[in-house]
C-alpha positions in Angstrom: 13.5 33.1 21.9 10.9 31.5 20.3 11.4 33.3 17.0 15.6 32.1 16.7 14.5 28.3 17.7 12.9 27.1 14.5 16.0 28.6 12.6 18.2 27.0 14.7 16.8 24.0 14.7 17.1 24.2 10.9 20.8 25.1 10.6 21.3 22.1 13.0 18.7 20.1 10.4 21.3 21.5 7.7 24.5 21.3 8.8 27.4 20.0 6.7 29.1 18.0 8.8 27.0 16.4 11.7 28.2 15.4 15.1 26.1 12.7 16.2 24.7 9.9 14.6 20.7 11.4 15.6 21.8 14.8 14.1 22.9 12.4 11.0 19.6 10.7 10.9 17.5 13.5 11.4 19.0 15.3 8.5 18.9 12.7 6.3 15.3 12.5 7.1 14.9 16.5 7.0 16.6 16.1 3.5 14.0 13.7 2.3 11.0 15.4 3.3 12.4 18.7 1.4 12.9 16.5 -1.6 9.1 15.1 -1.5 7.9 18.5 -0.7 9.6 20.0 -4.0 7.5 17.3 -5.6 4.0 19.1 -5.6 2.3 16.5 -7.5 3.6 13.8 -4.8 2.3 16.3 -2.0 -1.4 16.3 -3.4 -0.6 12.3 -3.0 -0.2 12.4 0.5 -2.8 15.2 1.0 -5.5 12.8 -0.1 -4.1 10.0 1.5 -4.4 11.9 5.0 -8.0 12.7 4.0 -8.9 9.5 3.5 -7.3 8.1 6.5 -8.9 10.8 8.5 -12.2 9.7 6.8 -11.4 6.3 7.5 -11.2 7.2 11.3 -13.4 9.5 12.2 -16.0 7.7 10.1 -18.3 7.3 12.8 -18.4 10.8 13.1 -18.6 11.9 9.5 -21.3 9.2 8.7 -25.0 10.6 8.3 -26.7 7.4 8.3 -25.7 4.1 10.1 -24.2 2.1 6.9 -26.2 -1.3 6.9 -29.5 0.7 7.5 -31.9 -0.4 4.8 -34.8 2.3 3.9 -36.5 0.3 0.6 -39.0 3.4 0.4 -35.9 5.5 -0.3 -33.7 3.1 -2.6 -31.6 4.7 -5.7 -32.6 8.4 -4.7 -30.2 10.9 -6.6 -26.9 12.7 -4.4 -28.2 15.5 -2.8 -31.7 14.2 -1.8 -32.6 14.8 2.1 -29.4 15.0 3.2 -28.0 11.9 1.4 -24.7 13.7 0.0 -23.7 10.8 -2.6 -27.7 9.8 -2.6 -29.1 6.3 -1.8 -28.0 2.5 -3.0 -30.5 -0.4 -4.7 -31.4 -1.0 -0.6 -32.2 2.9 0.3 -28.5 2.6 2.3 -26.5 6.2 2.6 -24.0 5.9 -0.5 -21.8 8.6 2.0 -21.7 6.9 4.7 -21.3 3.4 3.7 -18.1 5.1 1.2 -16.8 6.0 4.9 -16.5 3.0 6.1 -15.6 1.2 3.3 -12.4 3.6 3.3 -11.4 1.3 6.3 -11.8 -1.9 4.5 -9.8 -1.0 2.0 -6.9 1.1 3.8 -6.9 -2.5 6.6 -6.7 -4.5 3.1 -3.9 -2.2 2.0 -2.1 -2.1 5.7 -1.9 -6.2 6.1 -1.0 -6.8 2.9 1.9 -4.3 3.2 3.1 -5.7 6.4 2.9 -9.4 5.0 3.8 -9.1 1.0 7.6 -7.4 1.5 8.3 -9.1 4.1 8.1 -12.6 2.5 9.6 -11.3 -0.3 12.4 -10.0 1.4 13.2 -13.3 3.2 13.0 -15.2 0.2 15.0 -12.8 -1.8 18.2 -12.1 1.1 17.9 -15.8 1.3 18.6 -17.2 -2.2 20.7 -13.9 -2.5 23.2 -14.6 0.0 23.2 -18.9 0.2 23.2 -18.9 -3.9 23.7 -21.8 -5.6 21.0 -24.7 -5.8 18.8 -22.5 -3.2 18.8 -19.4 -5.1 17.9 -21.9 -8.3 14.9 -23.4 -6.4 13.7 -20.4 -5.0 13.5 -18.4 -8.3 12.3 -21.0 -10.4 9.0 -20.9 -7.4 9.1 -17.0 -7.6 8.7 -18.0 -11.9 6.0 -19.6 -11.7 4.2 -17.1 -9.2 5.2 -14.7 -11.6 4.0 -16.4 -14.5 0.4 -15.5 -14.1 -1.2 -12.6 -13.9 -1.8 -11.6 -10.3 -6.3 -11.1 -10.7 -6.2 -14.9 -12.0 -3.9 -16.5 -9.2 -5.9 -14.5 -6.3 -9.0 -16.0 -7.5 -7.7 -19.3 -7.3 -6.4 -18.8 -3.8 -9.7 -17.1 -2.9 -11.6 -20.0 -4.5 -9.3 -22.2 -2.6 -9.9 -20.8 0.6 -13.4 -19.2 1.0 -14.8 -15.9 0.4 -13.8 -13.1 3.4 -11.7 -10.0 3.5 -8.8 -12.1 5.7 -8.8 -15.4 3.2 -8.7 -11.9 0.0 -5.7 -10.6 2.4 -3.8 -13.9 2.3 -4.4 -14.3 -1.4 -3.2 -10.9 -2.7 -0.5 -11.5 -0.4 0.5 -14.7 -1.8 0.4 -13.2 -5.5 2.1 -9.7 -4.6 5.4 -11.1 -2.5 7.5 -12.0 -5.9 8.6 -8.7 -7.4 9.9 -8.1 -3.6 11.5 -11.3 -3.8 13.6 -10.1 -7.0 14.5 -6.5 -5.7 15.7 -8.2 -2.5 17.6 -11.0 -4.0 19.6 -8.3 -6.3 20.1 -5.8 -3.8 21.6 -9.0 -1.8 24.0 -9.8 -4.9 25.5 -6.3 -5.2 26.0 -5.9 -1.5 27.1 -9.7 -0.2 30.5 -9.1 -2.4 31.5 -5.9 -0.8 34.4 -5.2 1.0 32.5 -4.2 4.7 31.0 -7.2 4.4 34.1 -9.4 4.5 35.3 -7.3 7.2 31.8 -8.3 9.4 32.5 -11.8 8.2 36.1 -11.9 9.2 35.2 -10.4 12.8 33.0 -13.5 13.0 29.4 -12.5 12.2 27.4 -15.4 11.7 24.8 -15.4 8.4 22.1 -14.1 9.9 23.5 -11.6 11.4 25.0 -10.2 8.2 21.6 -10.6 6.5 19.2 -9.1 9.3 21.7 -6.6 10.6 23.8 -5.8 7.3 22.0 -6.4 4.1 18.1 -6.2 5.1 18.5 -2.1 6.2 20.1 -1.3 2.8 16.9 -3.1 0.9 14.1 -1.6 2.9 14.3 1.8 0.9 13.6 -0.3 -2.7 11.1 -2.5 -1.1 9.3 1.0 0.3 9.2 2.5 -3.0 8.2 -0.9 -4.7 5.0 -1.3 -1.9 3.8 2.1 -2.3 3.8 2.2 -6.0 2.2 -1.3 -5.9 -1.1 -0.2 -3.4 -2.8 1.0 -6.7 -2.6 -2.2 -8.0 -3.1 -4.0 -4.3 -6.3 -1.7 -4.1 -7.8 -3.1 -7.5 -7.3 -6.1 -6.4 -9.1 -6.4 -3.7 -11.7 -4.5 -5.4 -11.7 -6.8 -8.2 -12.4 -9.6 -5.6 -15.1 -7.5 -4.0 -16.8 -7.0 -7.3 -16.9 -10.7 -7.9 -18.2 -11.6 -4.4 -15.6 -13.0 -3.1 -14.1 -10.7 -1.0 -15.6 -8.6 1.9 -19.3 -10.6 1.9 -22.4 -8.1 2.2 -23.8 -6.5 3.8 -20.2 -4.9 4.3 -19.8 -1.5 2.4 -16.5 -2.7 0.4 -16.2 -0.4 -2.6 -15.6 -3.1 -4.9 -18.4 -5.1 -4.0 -20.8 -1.4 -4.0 -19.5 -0.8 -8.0 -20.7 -4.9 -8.2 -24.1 -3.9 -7.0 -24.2 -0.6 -9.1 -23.7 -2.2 -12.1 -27.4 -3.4 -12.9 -28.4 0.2 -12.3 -25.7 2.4 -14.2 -27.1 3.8 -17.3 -30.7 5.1 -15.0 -29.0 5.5 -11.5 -24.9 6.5 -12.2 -24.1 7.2 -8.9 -24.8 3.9 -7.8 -21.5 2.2 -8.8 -19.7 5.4 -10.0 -19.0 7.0 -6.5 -17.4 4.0 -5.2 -15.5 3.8 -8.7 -14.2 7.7 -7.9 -13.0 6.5 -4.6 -11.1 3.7 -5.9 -9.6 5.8 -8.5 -8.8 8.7 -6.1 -6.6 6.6 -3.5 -5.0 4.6 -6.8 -4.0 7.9 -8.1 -2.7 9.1 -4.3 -0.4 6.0 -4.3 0.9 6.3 -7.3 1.6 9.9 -6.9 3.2 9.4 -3.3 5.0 6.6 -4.6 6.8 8.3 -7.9 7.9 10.9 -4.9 9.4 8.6 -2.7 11.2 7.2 -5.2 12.9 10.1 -6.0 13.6 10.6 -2.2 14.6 7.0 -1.4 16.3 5.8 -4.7 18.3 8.7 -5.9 19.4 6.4 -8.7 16.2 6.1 -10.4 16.6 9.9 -11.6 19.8 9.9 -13.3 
């Protein structure tokens, strides 16, 4: 019994025509996740994503050293030296384990801004989408001038603006990354406001918002997902571009931007000092950007013709 279950739980994954809306979903799903596994280089994406988000949580049990613990007698020893893996920073702290729990800052950076970025954008967008008109002018012309410089220089302003801190670096690269979302959800909105099943919800007497958070804001979420992931790379450099410049996660927290800041005095004598946090960064850049370019074939079948 047990050997016939997983095949036929695959031929009901796989069948042509389903009979219930679930069975419908879950094969669209079970279509998608065949599509992103054909994609090995998008699977070694999410591989190292996992590891670092099982890092990230189990860092208290991975850690060798507490990460604030300052040993001066053993500062800038070389990876490997009495059990310090990645070897010791300008303070004698555990390079490892302060890389550990740095993965946290940087996947909570990642996570908020994810949940707050689209979203605005894709209010703004339905919105001067759908009303048109002098709205859709007003709101554009604001999404312009957000647009119209570059994303490092406007965070440091808001940052500057609103003090040093991981949450004020949150609200910053938020408030710089929500425009492109903004634009993917205002032409989504274009294209699908002038089709036909719309009229028909309109004529049955759906009200505005209904039609935009029940009808158009489903059938935008799949652009928007493939627009966020390929944008944590750049999200993620960010925030380490604030850290590196002090004015995101304050010390003594073990933010990898703000490690490579530190490092830099020591690089050409002690390398490991700022280029382990630099191989991090560049490790879960290149896992976005991998998962991303596989998502997109999953979720935008479009972008491949």
């Amino acid at each position: 019994m047990s050997m016939t279950e997983p095949s036929t739980l695959r031929a009901w994954l796989l069948a042509e025509e389903p009979t219930s809306r679930r069975q419908a979903r879950a094969a669209s799903l079970y279509q998608g996740w065949l599509t992103l596994r054909g994609n090995w280089l998008s699977m070694i994406g999410l591989a190292i994503l996992a590891f670092l988000v099982l890092c990230a949580i189990f860092a208290p049990l991975l850690a060798t050293d507490n990460p604030f613990a300052q040993d001066l007698a053993n500062r800038l020893k070389p990876p490997g030296w009495e059990g310090h893996i990645f070897g010791t920073d300008s303070l004698g702290r555990d390079i490892y384990s302060r890389l550990l729990y740095g993965a946290r800052i940087s996947l909570y950076i990642v996570l908020l801004v994810a949940m707050v970025a689209p979203l605005v954008g894709l209010i703004i967008g339905t919105i001067a989408g759908y009303v048109g008109g002098w709205t859709d002018t007003i709101l554009m012309r604001i999404t312009d001038i957000f647009l119209a410089f570059p994303r490092l220089v406007l965070a440091l302003a808001f940052v500057a603006a609103l003090g040093a801190g991981i949450e004020n670096a949150v609200l910053a690269i938020s408030l710089t990354a929500w425009p492109p979302y903004a634009r993917i959800a205002r032409a989504e909105t274009l294209t699908i406001r002038s089709s036909d099943y719309i009229a028909a919800i309109r004529l049955q007497g759906a009200g505005p918002v209904r039609i935009v958070t029940r009808h158009i804001w489903p059938l935008c979420i799949s652009s928007l997902i493939v627009r966020v992931t390929l944008d944590m790379a750049g999200i993620i450099l960010t925030a380490a571009g604030l850290g590196f410049l002090g004015l995101g996660a304050q010390p003594p927290s073990p933010e990898w931007g703000a490690m490579i800041s530190e490092g830099r005095k020591y690089i050409l004598d002690y390398w490991w000092v700022a280029t382990i946090p630099g191989l991090a960064i560049f490790a879960i850049s290149l896992a976005f950007n991998l998962l991303g370019d596989g998502l997109r074939d999953v979720l935008d079948p479009k972008g491949g013709e």
